[in-house]
N, C-alpha and C positions, 0 to 999 in steps of 0.2 A: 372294560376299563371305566367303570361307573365313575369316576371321582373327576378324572379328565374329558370325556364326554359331557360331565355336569357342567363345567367350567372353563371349556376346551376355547372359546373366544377371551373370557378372562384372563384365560390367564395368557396367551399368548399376548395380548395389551402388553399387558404385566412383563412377560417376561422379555420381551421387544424394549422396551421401558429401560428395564435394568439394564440388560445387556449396552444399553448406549451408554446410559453413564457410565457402564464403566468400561467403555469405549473399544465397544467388541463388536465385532459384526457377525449378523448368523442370518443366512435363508430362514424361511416360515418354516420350514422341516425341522428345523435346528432348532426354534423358538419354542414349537410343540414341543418335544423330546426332554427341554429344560426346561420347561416352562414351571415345575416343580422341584427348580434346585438349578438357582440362578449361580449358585458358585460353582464353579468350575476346581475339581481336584488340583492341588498342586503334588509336588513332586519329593516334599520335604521327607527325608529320613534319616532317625539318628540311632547312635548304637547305644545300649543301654548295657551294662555288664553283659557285652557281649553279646548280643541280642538285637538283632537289627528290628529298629521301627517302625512302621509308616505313621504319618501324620498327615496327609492328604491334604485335610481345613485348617493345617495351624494361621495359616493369613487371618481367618476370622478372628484371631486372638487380637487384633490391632484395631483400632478404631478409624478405619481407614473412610477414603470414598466410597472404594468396593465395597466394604464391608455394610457402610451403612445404606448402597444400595440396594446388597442383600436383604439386609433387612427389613426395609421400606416394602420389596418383593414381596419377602415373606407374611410380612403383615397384610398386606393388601389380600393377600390368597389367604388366608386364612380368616379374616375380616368375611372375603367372599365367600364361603365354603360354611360358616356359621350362620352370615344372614341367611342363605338359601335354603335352610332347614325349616319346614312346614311348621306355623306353630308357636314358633320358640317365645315369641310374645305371651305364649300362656304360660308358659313357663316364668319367665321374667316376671309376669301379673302378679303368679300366684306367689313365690318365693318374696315379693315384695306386700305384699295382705298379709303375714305370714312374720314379717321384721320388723314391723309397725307394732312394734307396742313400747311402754316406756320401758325402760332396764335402768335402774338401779344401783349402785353399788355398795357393800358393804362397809357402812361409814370408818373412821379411821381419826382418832380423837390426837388434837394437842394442845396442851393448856385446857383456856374452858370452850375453844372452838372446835366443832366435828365438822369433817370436810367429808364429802363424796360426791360421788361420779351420777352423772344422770345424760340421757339418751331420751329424747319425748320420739322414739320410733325411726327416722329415717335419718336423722341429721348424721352430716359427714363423721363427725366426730363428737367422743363423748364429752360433756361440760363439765366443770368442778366447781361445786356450789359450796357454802362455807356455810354454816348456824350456830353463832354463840350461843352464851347462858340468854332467855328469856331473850333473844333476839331471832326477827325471820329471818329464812333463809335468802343468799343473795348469791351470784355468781364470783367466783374468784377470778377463772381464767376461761374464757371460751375457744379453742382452739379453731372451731369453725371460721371465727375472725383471722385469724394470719394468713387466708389463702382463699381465695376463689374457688377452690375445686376440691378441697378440703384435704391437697395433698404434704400439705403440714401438719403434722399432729405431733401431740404430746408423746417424749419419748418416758418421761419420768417426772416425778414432784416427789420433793422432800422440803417438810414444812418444818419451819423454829419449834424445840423443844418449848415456847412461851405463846407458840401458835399465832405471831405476828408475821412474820414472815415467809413468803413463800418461794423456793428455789426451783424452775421446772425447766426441764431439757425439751429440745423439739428437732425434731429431723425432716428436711423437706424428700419427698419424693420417694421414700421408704428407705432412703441410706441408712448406715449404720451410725454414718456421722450427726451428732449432737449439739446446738448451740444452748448452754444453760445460760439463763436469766433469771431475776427476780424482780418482787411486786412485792407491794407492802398491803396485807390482810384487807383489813381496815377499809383503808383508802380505796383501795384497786389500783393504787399507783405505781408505774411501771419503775422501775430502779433503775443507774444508770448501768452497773454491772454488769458484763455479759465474757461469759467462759466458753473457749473457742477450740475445738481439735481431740475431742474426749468422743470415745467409745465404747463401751463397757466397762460404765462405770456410774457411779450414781454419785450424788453432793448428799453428804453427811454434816450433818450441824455439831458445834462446838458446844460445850454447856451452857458457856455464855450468850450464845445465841449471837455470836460477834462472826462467824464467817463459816466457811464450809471445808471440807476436806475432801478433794477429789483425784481422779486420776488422768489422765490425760496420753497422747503421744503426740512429736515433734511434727509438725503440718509436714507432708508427701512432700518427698525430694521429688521425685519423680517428677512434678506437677498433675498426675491422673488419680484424682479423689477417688478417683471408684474401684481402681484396680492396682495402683502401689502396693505392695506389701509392709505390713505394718508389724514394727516389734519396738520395743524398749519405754514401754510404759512407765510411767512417774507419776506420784503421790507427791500435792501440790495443799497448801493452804491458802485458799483465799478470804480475804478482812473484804467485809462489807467496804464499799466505799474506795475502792484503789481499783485501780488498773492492773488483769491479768499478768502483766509482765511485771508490775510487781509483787505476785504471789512467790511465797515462801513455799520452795522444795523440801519438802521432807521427807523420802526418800526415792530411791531410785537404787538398780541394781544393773549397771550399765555391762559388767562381764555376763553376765544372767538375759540378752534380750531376749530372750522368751517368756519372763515373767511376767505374768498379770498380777492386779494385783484390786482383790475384793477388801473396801473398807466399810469399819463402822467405829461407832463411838457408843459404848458399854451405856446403858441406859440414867448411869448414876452421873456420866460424863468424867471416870476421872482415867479410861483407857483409852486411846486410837488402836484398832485390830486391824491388822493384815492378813487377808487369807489370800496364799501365795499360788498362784495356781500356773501351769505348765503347758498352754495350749487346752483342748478342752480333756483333760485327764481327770477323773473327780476325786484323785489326791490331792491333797492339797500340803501346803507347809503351814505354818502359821507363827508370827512375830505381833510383839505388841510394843508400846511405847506409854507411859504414863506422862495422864495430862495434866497432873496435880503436883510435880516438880520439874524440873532441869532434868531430864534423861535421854540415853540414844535409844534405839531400839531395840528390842530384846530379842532375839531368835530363840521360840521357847520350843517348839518341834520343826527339825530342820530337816530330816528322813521325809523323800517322796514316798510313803509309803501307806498311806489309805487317807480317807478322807475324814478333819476336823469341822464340824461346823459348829460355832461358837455360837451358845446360847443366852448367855449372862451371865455375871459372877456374881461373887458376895465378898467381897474386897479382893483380897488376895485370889482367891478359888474361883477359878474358871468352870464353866460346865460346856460340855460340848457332843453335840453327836458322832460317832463316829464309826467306821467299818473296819476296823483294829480289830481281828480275829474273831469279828460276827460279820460276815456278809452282809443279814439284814438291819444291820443295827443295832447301835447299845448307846446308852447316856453316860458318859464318866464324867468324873469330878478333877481337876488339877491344880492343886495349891502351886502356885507359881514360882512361890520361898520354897519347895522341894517338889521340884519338877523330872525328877527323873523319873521314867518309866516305876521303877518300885515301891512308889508313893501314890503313881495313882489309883483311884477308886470306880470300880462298877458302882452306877446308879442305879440303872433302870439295864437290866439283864436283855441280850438279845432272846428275839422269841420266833415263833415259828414266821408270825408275819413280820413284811419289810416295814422299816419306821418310814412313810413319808414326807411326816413335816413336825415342828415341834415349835412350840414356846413356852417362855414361862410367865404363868398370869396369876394373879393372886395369890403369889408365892406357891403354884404348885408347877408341876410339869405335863402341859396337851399337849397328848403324843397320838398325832394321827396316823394311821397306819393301814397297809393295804393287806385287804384276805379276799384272796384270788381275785386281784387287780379293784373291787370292789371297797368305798371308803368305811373305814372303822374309827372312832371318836374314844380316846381313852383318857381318863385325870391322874396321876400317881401326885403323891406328895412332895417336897423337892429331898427327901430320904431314899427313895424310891416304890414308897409301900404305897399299892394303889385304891387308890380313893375309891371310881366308880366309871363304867362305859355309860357315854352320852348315847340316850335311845336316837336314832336315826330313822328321819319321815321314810325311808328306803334302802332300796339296793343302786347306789350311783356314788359320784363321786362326792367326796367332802375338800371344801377348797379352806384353806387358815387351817387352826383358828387365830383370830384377829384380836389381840389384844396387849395390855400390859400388864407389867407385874405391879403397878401399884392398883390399880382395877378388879373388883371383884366379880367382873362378866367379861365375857368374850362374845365375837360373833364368829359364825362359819358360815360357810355358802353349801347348798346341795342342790344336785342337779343330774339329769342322767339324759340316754339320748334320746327320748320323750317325751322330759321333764325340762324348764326351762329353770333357772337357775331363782334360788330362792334363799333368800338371807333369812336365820336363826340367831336369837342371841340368847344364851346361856348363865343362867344364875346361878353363883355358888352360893348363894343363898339355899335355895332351894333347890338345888341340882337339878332341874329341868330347864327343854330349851321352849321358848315362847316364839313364835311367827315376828319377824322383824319389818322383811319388806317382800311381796309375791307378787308377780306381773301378772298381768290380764292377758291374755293372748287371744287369738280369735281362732284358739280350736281345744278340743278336749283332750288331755293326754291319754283322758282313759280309752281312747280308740285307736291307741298305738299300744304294741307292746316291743321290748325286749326284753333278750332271752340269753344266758348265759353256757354255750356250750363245750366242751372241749373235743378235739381229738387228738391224733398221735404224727408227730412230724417221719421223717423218713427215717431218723435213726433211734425211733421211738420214743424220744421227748413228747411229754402229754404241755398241751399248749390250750389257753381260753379262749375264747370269743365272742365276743358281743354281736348280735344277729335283732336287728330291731325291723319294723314292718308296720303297715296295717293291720289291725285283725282284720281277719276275716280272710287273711292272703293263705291262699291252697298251695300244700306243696305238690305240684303240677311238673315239678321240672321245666320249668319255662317263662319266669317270672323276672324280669330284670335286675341286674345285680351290682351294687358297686361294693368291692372289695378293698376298703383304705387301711393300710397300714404304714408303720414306719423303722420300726427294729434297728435303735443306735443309741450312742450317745448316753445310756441309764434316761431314758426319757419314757418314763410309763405314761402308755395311752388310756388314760380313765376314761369313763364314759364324760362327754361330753356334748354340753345340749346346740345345738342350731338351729334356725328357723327350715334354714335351706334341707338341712335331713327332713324334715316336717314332708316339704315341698314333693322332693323326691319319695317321699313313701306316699304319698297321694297321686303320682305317677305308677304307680305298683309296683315302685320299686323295693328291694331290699340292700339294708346296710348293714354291711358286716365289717366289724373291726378286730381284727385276731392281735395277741398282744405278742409277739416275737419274742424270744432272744433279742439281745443289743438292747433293750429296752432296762427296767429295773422292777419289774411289777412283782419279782422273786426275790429282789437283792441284785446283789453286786455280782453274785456269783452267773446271775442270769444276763446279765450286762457281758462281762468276759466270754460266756458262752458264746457271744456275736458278734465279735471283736475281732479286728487284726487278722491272723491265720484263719480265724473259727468265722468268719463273714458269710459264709455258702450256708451257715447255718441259717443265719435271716433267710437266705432267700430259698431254702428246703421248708422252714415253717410257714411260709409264705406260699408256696406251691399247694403244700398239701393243705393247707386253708381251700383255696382252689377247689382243689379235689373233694372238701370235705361236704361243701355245698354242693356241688354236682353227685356225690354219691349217695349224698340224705334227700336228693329231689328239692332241694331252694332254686336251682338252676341248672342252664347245661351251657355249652364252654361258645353257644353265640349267643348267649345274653349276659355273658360276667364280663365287666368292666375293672381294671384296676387301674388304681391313682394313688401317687403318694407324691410328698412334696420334703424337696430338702436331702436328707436321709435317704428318707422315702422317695425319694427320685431318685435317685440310687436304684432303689427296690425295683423301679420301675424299668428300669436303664438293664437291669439282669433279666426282667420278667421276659423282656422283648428278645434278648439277646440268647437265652436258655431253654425260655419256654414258651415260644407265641405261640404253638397250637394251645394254650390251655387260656388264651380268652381273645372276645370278639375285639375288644379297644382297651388301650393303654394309653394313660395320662402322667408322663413322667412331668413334674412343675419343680421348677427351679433347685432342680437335682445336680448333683455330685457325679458327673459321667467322664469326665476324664480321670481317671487313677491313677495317670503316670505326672501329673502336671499340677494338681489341683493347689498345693502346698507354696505355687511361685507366684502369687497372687492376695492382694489384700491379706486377710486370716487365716486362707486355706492353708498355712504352715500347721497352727491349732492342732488341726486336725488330725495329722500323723498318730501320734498317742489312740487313734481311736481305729485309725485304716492302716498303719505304717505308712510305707514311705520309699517310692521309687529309686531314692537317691539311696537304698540301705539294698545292698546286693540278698541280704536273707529273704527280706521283704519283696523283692522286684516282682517275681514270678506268681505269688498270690494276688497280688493287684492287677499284674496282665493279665492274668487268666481269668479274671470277673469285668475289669474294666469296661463296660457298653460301650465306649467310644470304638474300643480297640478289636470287639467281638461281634459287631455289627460283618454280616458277611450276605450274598445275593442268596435272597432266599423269599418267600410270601411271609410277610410282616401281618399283621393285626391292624385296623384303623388306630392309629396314633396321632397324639395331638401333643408334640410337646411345649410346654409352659414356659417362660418365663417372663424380665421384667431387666427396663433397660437400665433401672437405677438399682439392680442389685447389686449390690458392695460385697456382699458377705458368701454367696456361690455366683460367682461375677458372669453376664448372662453368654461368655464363650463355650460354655462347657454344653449348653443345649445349643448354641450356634451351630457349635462341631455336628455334636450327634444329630441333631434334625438333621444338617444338611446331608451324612452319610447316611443316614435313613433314606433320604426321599434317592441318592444316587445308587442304594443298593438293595430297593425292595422291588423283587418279582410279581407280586401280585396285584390284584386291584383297589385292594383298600387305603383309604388316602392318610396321607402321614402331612401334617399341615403342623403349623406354628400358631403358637397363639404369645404375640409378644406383646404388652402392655409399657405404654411409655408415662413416665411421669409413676411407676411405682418402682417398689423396692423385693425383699425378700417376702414379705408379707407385712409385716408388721406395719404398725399406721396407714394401711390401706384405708380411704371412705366406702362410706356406707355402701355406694352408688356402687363403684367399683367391685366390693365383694360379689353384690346380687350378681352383677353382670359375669362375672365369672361364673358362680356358681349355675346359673340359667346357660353358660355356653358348654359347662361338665355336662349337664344331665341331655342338652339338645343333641351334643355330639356323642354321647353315650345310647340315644336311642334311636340315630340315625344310623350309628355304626349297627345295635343289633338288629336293623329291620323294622323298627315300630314306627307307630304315627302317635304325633304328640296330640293328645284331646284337643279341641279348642279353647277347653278351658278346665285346668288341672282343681281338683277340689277332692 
């Protein structure tokens, strides 16, 4: 019993502690025995279409005493269990050598000012600097400023079409929840404006540059910010200069509370766009309203039935992407004066590879697009006839491109996983791309490699993956391994760069990212592949990922590590539950581990369309049968660390409450299953600088304590 013996006076402290708050008494015997799982089983069972349930931890689901003395417990032991790892300060050293440099962002133009992002290396959060015509550059907004510990940050900015004014959302703690504000360019002068209770949703400017259009929901009945469940979103206009409460509704769909609802305003500013969406389903509907007379809304496609994404029009004529009978993608055109289906036009023809992103810039159509998960740069005309492919510095991901249709360049970002991210801007001039902006880093990429391989899942789907390293790393079988993946939502995992991967492959580690089903790196149709009923699919391509390392000699199954997060804790919440002999540690963070429940909670409604839905008798028996909460049984578990974060709104943090605690109450063996709960964050998003290292130096420390290694003294 390594893990208790390590810590067998701490945690008895610890669990002696809790137990009195919450007003229990137990012998030293007793104290030992819980000392890794201060909650105590309840008794709750309900019947579900007939199907009796247990739910043991549903009490953690309350924000009680007990609960938060559980979790104070938990934290302290897990706090305990990471400092006492040999080392880890080399780890921390080096990941932090390693995020020190400046980063950049790819500026973003309006009127005659260019705004962007800039990072001089460690700061909490990044800066938004502004540079007019023939004026230096200055800061707009500093985010660092609104918080001590930098756990405020920017959730969003949307700047005046006249590039005077600036609209930016910010969220304390990593909530979902937003306060939009504004500031006048210029100045730097704070406005008195301030939009309150919006989530998913961004401030879109008016032509006039006279207020904003956004969306909003009614502040929690409930009174529990973090965890009410949230529906009946409204599209709201606010006029500079007035008071929230008297902004102008403009619409809302109150028989409909499930509707969300994405806006924008058509570049020329004479349309407001609604794209109408259904929890996260990437159908969408879409309605428009004209901002150039007296009109109501227009319901112009009202069929849930694939996904519109509106690209720009040319008065009447819409252009839009969509997955209307091409899974990967096609451009069509829709005159809006004849809008029935038998009028509209293919632009740009679906093709082998999926479209992943598109704009239209100097009156043509950049259509980036994924061939085998890797980014590809293409121009067509707005006819559809194609121009020309932009050459690319590599094999990695292309992020934009970044521009307008009155502009005759754009920029794009590339970058891969040991390639740091580098800004290009592109001339239709001369149809080549020129080096914008490239970070200095303090190591050479060209002493990493990755490598693009595939193998075959269990029902012989041929699946990618990205495998990156040191050179020079021998395939020994025996080499430390972490396995990230995510498989949901159409959410393609490109290559993408980190310091902290750096880190880790200077530990001798290897990083493999397999692109699953659920994802979208094939289209839509590879989406649906790992959906709903077909979910065991993820986590069969997931396995034999697994397998594919250990059978090509990268590793053997006590040095491979898995982590995912989100989704991906899901993945991880099945990996434990179906397969722990096939690795040494699992890292499920801020995952989806109840399947019966997740829907009664903040957003977790959303998400049904993507997992169904316990409340749906067809649906019940596929989400018990994978649920980790529910398939957690006495058996030798894996070293596990499950993740989260006490201000997560969006997988609200009960869901790892439950499962850690039934982990640590029904695992046989000796590897230790701890918590790692971070206070004053959120889902991830606006996490500081500080905060990320720290994480990522507690993944790699508890990933090579679990397989047995000794961390260097100093990782290089």
């Amino acid at each position: 019993m390594i893990f208790k013996n390590k810590l067998k006076k701490q945690h008895l402290l610890i669990a002696s502690l809790a137990l009195a708050l919450m007003g229990c008494q137990a012998t030293p015997q007793e104290s030992e025995k819980k000392a890794s799982s201060a909650a105590i089983a309840g008794d709750t069972i309900e019947t579900i279409h007939g199907v009796q349930v247990a739910d043991p931890y549903r009490f953690l689901e309350q924000d009680t005493e007990q609960t938060q003395a559980w979790v104070k417990t938990q934290q302290a032991e897990g706090k305990a269990y990471l400092s006492g790892i040999d080392n880890k300060q080399a780890v921390v050293d080096r990941i932090t050598e390693l995020w020190n440099y400046e980063k950049v962002s790819a500026p973003f133009e309006h009127g005659n000012n260019t705004f962007f992002y800039r990072n001089d290396g460690l700061q909490a959060q990044s800066v938004l600097y502004v540079k007019g015509a023939n004026e230096d550059e200055k800061v707009v907004l500093d985010p660092n400023t609104l918080s001590s510990d930098g756990t405020v940050a920017l959730s969003g900015v949307s700047v005046s079409g006249d590039g005077k004014t600036l609209a930016y959302g910010v969220s304390k703690s990593g909530s979902d929840w937003q306060q939009w504000q504004f500031v006048d360019v210029k100045t730097g002068t704070k406005l008195g404006d301030e939009l309150k209770w919006i989530k998913f949703s961004k401030a879109v400017w008016n032509k006039d540059n006279s207020g904003v259009y956004y969306a909003r929901y009614d502040a929690p009945a409930g009174g529990n910010l973090l965890a009410d469940v949230n529906f009946n979103q409204k599209v709201y206009f606010h006029k500079l200069g007035t008071e929230q409460v008297s902004d102008t509704l403009v619409y809302e769909r109150p028989q409909n509370k499930d509707w969300g609802f994405g806006i924008e305003v058509s570049e020329a500013g004479d349309y407001l766009l609604l794209s109408i969406s259904q929890g996260t389903d990437t159908r969408n509907r879409f309605f428009y309203k004209s901002l150039e007379k007296p009109s109501e809304v227009v319901e112009l496609i009202t069929d849930l039935e694939a996904e519109y994404s509106f690209l720009g029009n040319d008065k009447s004529v819409f252009y839009f992407k969509t997955d209307l009978d091409a899974p990967n993608g096609k451009v069509i055109a829709i005159d809006v004066n004849r809008s029935d289906k038998a009028n509209w036009q293919t632009v740009i023809a679906e093709s082998s590879d999926p479209i992943s992103n598109i704009a239209i810039i100097n009156d043509h159509l950049v259509v980036s697009y994924l061939h085998d998960v890797l980014g590809k740069l293409s121009i067509f005309s707005m006819n559809g006839l194609k121009r020309q492919d932009v050459n690319l510095p590599g094999k990695g991901k292309v992020a934009g491109p970044y521009g307008k249709r009155s502009k005759d360049y754009f920029y794009y970002v590339f970058n891969s996983y040991v390639q740091p991210k580098t800004t290009y801007r592109f001339d239709f001039k001369t149809g080549k791309s020129s080096l914008y902006a490239e970070p200095k880093v303090s190591f050479s990429p060209d002493d990493y490699t990755s490598e693009q391989v595939f193998y075959t899942s269990k029902d012989g789907t041929r699946v990618p993956m990205m495998i990156s390293y040191k050179k020079g790393m021998q395939k020994n079988g025996a080499n430390p391994t972490l396995l990230y993946a995510y498989g949901g939502f159409a959410i393609s995992l490109t290559p993408r760069f980190s310091p902290a991967n750096i880190a880790w492959m200077d530990m001798g580690g290897i990083y493999a990212v397999p692109n699953l089903r659920g994802g979208a790196e094939y289209g839509e149709s590879w989406h649906q592949a790992g959906m709903l009923d077909k979910k065991q699919n993820v986590f069969d391509d997931y396995y034999a990922a697994a397998e594919y390392l250990i059978d090509e000699n990268y590793t053997n199954k006590t040095k491979l590590g898995a982590y995912g997060r989100s989704n991906g804790g899901l993945l991880m919440g099945a990996a434990l539950t179906q397969r722990p002999e096939l690795f040494a540690a699992v890292l499920p963070a801020v995952g989806v581990l109840d399947m019966l429940r997740f829907h009664k909670f903040t957003i977790g409604w959303a998400w049904t369309s993507e997992y169904g839905s316990a409340d749906v008798a067809e649906q019940f028996p596929a989400l018990l049968a994978y649920s980790p909460y529910h398939n957690v049984s006495e058996r030798s578990y894996p070293a596990t660390m499950v993740m989260t974060a006490d201000h997560d709104d969006r997988v609200v943090p009960l869901h790892s409450f439950k499962f850690g605690a039934m982990m640590q109450a029904k695992q046989q063996g000796d590897a230790p299953i701890i918590m790692r709960i971070e206070s004053k964050a959120g889902h991830g998003a606006g996490k500081p600088t500080s905060m990320k290292i720290d994480e990522f130096a507690d993944i790699y420390s508890f990933l090579f304590e679990s397989f047995g290694l000794k961390i260097p003294t100093k990782v290089n």
